[in-house]
N, C-alpha and C positions, 0 to 999 in steps of 0.2 A: 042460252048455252053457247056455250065457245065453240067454232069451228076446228074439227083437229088438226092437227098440223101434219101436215106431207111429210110424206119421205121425200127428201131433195136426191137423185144423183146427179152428177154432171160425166158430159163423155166431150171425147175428143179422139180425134187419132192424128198417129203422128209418124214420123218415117224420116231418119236420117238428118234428125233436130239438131245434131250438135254440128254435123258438116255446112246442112246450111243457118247456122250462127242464129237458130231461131230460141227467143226467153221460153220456152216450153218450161221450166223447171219455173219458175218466178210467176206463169200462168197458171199452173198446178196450184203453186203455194198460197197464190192471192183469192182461189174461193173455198181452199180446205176447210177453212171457220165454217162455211154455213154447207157442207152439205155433206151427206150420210155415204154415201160411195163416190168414189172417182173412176170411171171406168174408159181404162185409154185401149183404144186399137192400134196394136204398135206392129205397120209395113215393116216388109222385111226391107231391115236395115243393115248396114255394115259398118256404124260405125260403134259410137258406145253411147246411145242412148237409154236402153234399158236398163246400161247398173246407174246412170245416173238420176232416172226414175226412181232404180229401188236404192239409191240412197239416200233418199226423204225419207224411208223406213214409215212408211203410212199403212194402217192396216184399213185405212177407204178405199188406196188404189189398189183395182185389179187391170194391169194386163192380158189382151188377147192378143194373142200372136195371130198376124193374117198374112194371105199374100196379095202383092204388089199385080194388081194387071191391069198398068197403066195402057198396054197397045188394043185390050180388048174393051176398057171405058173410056174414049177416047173423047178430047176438047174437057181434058177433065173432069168427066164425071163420076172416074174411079176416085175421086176424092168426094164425091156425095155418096158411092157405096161402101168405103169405109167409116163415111159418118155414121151411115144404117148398123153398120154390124156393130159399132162400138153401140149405138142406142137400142140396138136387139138384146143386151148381156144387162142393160139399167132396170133397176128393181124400183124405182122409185116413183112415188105417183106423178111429182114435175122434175123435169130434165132440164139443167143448165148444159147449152150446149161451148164449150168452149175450148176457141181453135186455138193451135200452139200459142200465137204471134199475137193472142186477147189477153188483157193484163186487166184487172178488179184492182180500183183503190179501193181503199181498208174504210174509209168513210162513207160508201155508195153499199156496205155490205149490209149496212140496216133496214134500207131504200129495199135493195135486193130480196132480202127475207120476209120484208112487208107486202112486198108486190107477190111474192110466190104465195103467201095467205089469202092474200085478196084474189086472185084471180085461180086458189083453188075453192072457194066459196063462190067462183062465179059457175054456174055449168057450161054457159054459151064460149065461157072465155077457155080457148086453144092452143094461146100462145103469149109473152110478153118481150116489148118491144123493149129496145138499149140504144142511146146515144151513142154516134160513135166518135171519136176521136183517131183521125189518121196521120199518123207522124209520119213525115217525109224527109228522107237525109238523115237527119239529127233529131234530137229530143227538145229541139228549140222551136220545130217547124212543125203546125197539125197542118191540114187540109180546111177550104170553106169555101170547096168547088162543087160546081152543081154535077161535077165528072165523076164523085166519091159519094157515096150512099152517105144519108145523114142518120140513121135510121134501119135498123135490122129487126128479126128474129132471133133473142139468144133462149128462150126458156119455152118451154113447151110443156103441154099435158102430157101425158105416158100412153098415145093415145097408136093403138096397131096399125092403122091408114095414115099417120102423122109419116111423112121422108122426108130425107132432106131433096135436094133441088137443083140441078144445073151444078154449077162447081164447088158445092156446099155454102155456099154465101145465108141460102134461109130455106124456108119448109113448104110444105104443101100438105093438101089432104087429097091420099090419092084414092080411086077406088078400089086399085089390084097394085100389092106389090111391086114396084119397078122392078125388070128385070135385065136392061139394054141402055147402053147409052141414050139410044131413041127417047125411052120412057123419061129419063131423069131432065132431055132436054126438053120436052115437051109441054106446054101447060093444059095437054087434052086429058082428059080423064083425071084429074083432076083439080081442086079448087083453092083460092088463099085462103089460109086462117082468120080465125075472128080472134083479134089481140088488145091487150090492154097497152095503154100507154107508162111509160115510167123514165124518171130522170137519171137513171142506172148508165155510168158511162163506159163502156168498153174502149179502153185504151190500147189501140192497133197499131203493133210496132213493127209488123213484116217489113218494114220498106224504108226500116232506118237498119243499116250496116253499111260496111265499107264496100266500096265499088266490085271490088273482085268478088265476094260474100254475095254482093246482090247479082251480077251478070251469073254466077254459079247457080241459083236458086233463078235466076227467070228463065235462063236457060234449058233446063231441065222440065222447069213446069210447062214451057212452052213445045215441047216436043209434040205433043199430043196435040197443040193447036197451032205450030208454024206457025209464029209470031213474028217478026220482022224483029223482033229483041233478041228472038235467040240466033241471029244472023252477025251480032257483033261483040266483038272481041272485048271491048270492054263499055263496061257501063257508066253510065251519065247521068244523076238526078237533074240536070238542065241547070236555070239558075233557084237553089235553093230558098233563096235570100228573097224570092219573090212571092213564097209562099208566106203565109201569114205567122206571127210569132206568139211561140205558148209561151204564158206567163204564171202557170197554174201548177201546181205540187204534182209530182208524179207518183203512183204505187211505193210506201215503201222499199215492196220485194225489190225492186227494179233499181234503188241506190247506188249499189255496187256496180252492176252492168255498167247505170248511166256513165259514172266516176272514169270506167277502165275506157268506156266509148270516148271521154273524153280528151282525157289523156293518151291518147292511140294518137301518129304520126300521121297516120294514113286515110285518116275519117274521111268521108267528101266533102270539097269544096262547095262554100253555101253559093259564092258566084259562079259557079260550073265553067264549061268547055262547052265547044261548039257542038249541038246533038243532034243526033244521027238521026235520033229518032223522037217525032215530037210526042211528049206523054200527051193523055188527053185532055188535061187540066191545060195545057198550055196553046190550046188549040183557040183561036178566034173567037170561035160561036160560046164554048163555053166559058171563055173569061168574061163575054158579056151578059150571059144568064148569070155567071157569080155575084160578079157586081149589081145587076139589079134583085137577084134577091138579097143578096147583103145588106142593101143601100136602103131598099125598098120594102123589104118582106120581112126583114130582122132573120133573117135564112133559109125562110121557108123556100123549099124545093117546088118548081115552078114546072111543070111540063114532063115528071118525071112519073116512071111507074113503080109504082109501089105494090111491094108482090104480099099485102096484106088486109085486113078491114078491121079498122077502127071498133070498137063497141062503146057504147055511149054508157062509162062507168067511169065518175072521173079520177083522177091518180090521188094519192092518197099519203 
């Protein structure tokens, strides 16, 4: 007998997407195909996010209106408790979780719907794991630094002790409801998931815009954790051109965006200016972790933690 098939929702939240020039609309559109609701927690924002939400005219997305209290979750983990509220409102038995700035190609959607099958017929299985793809600058540059996660949590069971974690990056199981930034930073009381593996790539575009676009958006996120970035005036991706080059088809949705990025005056320069501030990719120790797992490991993450456990069911 055939195992049934899940109700899929996917959630996200999001908050003043259009100000900081984030593709929320093109990450909406790129998992609509495969899942039964979309349910976004939309902070209170000021700009015009939510009619451009509601004009996808989707009867999957539902809007919660929340409020914003960044000074009382602070180091960001008011962005792990609006990940909760949007996945407290999902009806579905597995949750794709996915953030404004994660884009689904249209070819990985099969991969995706297969692996939600299979590891709802698994019981032990919690969670499943997404390649990631980190664009830097432009749409020409990913990441394939040991300083960038290879590897995440984007689907999960619909499970009540299932939260998200620290600044939403992935999940845990906790025993009691977080209720504190404390909780959300903590790994006590609760434990990683047990997750499947899959070649499902999430295509992460936060940290391609133009320079003013991004000093705006690190600026702001960094209030909460006084970062040395939001200290200056204008922003630097360093030398772009040092980072490694895609050579791979992008989502669809993302066409138009790419085109208008391209064409734009003002893109950043892939050789940079002198920076202020070194990113962490650019730092000694880890361009030599890069290179030898690059060289050596075919990219496998070397010394790294991993906030997940493997089960022994192989992909499929």
């Amino acid at each position: 007998m055939m195992a049934k098939t899940p109700k899929i929702s996917a959630f996200s939240f999001l908050r003043n997407a259009v100000l900081y020039d984030i593709p929320f609309i093109e990450s909406i559109q790129s998992v609509l195909p495969v899942v039964d609701e979309f349910v976004i927690a939309l902070a209170s924002s000021t700009d015009d996010t939510l009619n451009r939400i509601q004009s996808l005219n989707s009867s999957k997305i539902k809007v919660i209106q929340t409020e914003w209290k960044i000074n009382d979750f602070y180091k960001n983990t008011e962005y792990a408790r609006q990940t909760d509220i949007a996945k407290s409102h999902c009806t579905g038995e597995w949750l794709l979780y996915v953030q404004g700035d994660e884009v689904y190609h249209e070819d990985d959607l099969p991969i995706l719907h297969n692996a939600m099958l299979r590891a709802h017929a698994i019981d032990e299985a919690e969670g499943i794991l997404m390649k990631f793809l980190h664009f830097w600058g432009d749409y020409a540059h990913v990441h394939k630094s040991h300083a960038w996660y290879k590897q995440e949590i984007r689907a999960i069971r619909n499970l009540p002790h299932i939260h998200s974690w620290r600044d939403a990056q992935s999940f845990r199981y906790f025993s009691s409801q977080p209720a504190s930034p404390e909780d959300y930073l903590t790994s006590k009381n609760s434990r990683k998931l047990r997750v499947l593996d899959t070649d499902v790539r999430v295509f992460h575009y936060g940290h391609v815009k133009k320079p003013a676009d991004q000093q705006k958006k690190v600026s702001d996120a960094s209030a909460s954790y006084d970062k040395g970035l939001a200290r200056s005036s204008t922003y630097t991706f360093g030398r772009i051109a040092d980072v490694p080059e895609y050579h791979g088809t992008h989502p669809a949705v993302m066409h138009q965006r790419i085109n208008y990025f391209m064409e734009s005056s003002d893109r950043p320069d892939i050789y940079g200016i002198p920076n202020p501030y070194v990113h962490k990719h650019e730092r000694l120790k880890y361009k030599i972790l890069s290179y030898i797992e690059n060289t050596f490991f075919d990219g496998k993450t070397l010394f790294g933690f991993k906030n997940f456990r493997r089960i022994s069911h192989p992909k499929r």
